[in-house]
C-alpha positions, -999 to +999 in steps of 0.1 A: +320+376-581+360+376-567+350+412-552+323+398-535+343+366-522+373+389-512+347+410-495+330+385-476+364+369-463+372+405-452+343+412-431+351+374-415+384+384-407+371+411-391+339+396-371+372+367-355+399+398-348+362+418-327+356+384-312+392+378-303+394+409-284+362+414-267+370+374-252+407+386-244+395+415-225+364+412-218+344+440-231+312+441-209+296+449-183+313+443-144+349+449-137+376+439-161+415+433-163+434+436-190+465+429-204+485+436-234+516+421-241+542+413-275+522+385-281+484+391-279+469+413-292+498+421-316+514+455-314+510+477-343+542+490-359+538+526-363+572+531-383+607+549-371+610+523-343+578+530-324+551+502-316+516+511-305+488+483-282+456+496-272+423+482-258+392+489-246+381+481-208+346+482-190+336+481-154+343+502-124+377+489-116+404+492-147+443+477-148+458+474-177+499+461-183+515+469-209+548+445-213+571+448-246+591+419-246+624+439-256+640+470-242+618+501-249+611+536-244+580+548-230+567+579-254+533+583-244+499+570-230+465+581-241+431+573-220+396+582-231+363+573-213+325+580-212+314+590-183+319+624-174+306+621-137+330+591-130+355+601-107+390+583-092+425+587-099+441+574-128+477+563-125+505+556-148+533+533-130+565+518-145+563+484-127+598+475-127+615+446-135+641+448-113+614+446-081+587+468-059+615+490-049+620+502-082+584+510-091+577+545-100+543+561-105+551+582-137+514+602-140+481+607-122+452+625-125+416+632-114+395+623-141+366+636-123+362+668-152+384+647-176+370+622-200+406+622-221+437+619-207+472+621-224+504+614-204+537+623-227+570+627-210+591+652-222+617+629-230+610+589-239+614+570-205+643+539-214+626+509-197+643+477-197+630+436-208+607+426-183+592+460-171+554+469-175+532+502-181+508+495-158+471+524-161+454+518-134+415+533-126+390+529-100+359+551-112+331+555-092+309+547-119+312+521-147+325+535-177+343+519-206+380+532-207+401+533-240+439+530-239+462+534-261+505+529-254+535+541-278+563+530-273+600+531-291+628+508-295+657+513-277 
């Protein structure tokens, strides 16, 4: 009887946490903006310092920040999508905290013949409290996009 209890709350937990992120960002049909920060959804802790946030988006125009809310180091992002014909450039910017002027567009890429996507530097980029990852996508079809950010302290 406790297994099935403890079972039951389990599968709860889990229907709140799926509807909690499909409200957040807005899993469905049209164009969506996301945004992941420290606080919502939480950041998984990966272990020696790094921190991982991901989230699905689906429409035809994706954005999604990504804002630690500490001093970090950028180790890699990772996009997946499915629709193969869907075409657009995907960027990969380092909005700055410190202003427009100190934006930098880190990646980009056709995704035209790509439906994954895995932007590493070859060393961690040091970012500083305050700045965003911001993955931008315009596809020309609707897709649903996966994203996934690493990041280390600093």
């Amino acid at each position: 009887m406790r297994k099935h209890v403890i079972a039951g709350m389990f599968l709860g937990l889990v229907f709140v946490l799926t509807a909690a992120i499909t409200i957040r960002f807005g899993l469905g049909t049209g164009a969506t903006q996301a945004s992941v920060s420290e606080a919502y959804p939480l950041p998984v802790k990966l272990g020696g310092g790094l921190t991982l946030a991901s989230c699905l988006t689906t429409g035809t125009v994706h954005s999604v920040s990504v804002n630690p809310a500490e001093d970090f180091a950028l180790e890699h992002v990772r996009v997946s999508h499915t629709t193969a014909a869907s075409t657009g450039t995907l960027t990969v910017t380092l909005d700055a905290n410190d202003g427009a002027g100190y934006d930098v567009v880190l990646a980009s890429n056709d995704m035209a013949s790509d439906l994954d996507y895995l932007y590493q530097p070859t060393r961690p980029i040091y970012c500083e409290s305050g700045d965003k990852i911001v993955v931008a996508w315009s596809p020309s079809t609707a897709t649903t996009m996966g994203l996934t950010v690493v990041w280390g302290a600093r």
